[in-house]
C-alpha positions in Angstrom: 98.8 375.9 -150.8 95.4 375.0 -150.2 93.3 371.5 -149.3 93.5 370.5 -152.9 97.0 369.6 -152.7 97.8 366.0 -154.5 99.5 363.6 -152.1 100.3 361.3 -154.6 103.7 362.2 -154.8 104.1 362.1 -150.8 102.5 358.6 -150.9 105.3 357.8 -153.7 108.4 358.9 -151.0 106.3 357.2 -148.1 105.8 354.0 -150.0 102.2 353.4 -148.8 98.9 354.3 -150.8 96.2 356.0 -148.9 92.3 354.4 -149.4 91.2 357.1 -147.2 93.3 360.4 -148.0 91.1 362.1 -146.2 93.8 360.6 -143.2 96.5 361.6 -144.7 94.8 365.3 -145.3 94.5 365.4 -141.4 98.1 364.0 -140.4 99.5 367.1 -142.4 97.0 369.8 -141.3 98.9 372.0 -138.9 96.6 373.6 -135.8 97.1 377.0 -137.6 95.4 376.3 -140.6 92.3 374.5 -139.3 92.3 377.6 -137.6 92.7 380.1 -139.8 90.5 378.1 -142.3 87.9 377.6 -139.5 87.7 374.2 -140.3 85.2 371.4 -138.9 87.9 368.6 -139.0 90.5 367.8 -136.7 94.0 369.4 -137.6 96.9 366.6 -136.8 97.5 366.8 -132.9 94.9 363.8 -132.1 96.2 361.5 -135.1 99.7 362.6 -133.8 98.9 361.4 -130.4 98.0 358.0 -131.7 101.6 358.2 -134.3 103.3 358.5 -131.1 102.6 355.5 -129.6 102.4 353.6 -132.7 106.2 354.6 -133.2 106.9 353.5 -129.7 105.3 350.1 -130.1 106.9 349.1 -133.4 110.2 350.7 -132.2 110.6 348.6 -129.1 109.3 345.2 -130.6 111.9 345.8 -133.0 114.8 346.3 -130.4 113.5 343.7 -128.9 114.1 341.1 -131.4 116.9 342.6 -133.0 119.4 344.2 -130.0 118.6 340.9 -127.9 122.7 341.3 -126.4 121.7 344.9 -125.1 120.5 345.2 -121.8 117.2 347.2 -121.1 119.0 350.7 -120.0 120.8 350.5 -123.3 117.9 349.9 -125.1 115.8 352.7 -123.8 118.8 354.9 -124.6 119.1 353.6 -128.1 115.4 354.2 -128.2 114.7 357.9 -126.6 117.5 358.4 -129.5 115.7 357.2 -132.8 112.8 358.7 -131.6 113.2 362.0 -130.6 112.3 365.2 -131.7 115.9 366.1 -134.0 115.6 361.8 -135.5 111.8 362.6 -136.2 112.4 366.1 -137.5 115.6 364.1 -140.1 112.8 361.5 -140.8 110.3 364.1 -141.9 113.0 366.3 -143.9 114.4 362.6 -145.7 110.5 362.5 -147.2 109.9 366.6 -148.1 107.4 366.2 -145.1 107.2 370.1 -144.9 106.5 370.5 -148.5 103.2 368.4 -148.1 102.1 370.7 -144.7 98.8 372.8 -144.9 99.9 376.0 -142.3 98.5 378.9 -141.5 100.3 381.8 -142.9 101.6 383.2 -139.9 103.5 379.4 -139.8 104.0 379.7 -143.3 105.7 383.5 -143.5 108.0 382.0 -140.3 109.5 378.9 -141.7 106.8 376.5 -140.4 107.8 374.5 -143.4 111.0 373.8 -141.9 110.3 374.0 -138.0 111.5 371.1 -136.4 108.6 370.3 -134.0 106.3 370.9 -136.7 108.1 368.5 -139.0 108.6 365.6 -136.0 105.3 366.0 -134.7 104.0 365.5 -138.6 105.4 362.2 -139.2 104.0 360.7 -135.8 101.3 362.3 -137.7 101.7 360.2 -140.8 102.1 356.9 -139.2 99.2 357.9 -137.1 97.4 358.1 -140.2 99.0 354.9 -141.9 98.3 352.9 -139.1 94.3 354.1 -138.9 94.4 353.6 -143.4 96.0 350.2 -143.0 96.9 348.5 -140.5 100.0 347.9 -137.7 102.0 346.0 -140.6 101.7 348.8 -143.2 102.5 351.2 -140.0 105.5 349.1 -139.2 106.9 348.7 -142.7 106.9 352.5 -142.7 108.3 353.2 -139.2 111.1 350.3 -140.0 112.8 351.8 -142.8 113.9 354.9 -140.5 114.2 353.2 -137.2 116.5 350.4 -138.5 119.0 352.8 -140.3 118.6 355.4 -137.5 119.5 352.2 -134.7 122.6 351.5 -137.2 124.2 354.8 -137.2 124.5 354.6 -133.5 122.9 357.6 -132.9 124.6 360.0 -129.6 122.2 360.8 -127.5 121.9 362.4 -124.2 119.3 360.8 -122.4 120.0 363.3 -119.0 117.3 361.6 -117.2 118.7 357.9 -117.6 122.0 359.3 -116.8 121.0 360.9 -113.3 119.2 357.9 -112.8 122.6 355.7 -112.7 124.6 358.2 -111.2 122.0 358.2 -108.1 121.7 354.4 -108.2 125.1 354.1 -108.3 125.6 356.6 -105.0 122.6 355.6 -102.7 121.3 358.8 -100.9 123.4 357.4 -97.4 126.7 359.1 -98.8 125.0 362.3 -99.8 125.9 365.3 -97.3 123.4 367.9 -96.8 
């Protein structure tokens, strides 16, 4: 698997065409292969950073609009869910995200391919790199197919964090014994 791989088949399950593949090279270039390759660009952790908060944007606009009868706790719940690391990782399996990914081989000989951060911290990757190629819309069109069938399914989600939130909101510190 080396840099020559053709994309066009990933661009075909992502359903966005790349003027600058050289983005889309990056978005799937794991830190172990820049590397082990000793290469002078970036591997994906800086256009994954950007993916991140691309995904976040797009993702709360669109609960926004469309779960308008949910109040904001529920929302943030409903969100943490569609975006975390086990949706991402689905997201990334649902396109052969792994089969596109340029590892190092120690990544490669231990299942990199199929590693869950690996694969969830590739697609931010890939709308990272959408949304640098073409634009928010492009980025959101992507990012929309996923979110809005992931917000459907009602995903379970154990958002601790929220939930000790409430629980301490809901028992102000005055009743606590020490």
């Amino acid at each position: 698997m080396g840099e020559e791989k053709d994309f066009s088949l990933l661009e075909k399950e992502i359903k966005y065409i790349f003027r600058d593949t050289k983005l889309l090279m990056v978005a799937l270039t794991h830190s172990s292969y820049a590397n082990e390759k000793q290469l002078t660009r970036e591997c994906n952790e800086r256009i994954e950073f950007l993916g991140d908060s691309v995904l976040g944007i797009i993702t709360a606009e669109y609960f926004y609009h469309n779960l308008a009868h949910l109040p904001e706790g529920e929302m943030t719940k409903k969100r943490a869910a569609c975006v975390c690391e086990k949706s991402l990782f689905g997201f990334a399996k649902k396109i052969n995200l792994g089969r596109f990914m340029l590892l190092g081989r120690g990544e490669e000989h231990t299942g990199g391919r199929n590693r869950a951060s690996i694969l969830a911290d590739a697609f931010e990757a890939v709308i990272g790199a959408i949304y640098l190629d073409g634009g928010l819309e492009n980025a959101r069109k992507f990012v929309l197919d996923f979110i809005k069938e992931a917000a459907a399914k009602q995903l379970s989600f154990k958002d601790y964090k929220t939930e000790l939130q409430e629980i301490i909101q809901k028992n102000p510190a005055e009743h606590l014994t020490y």
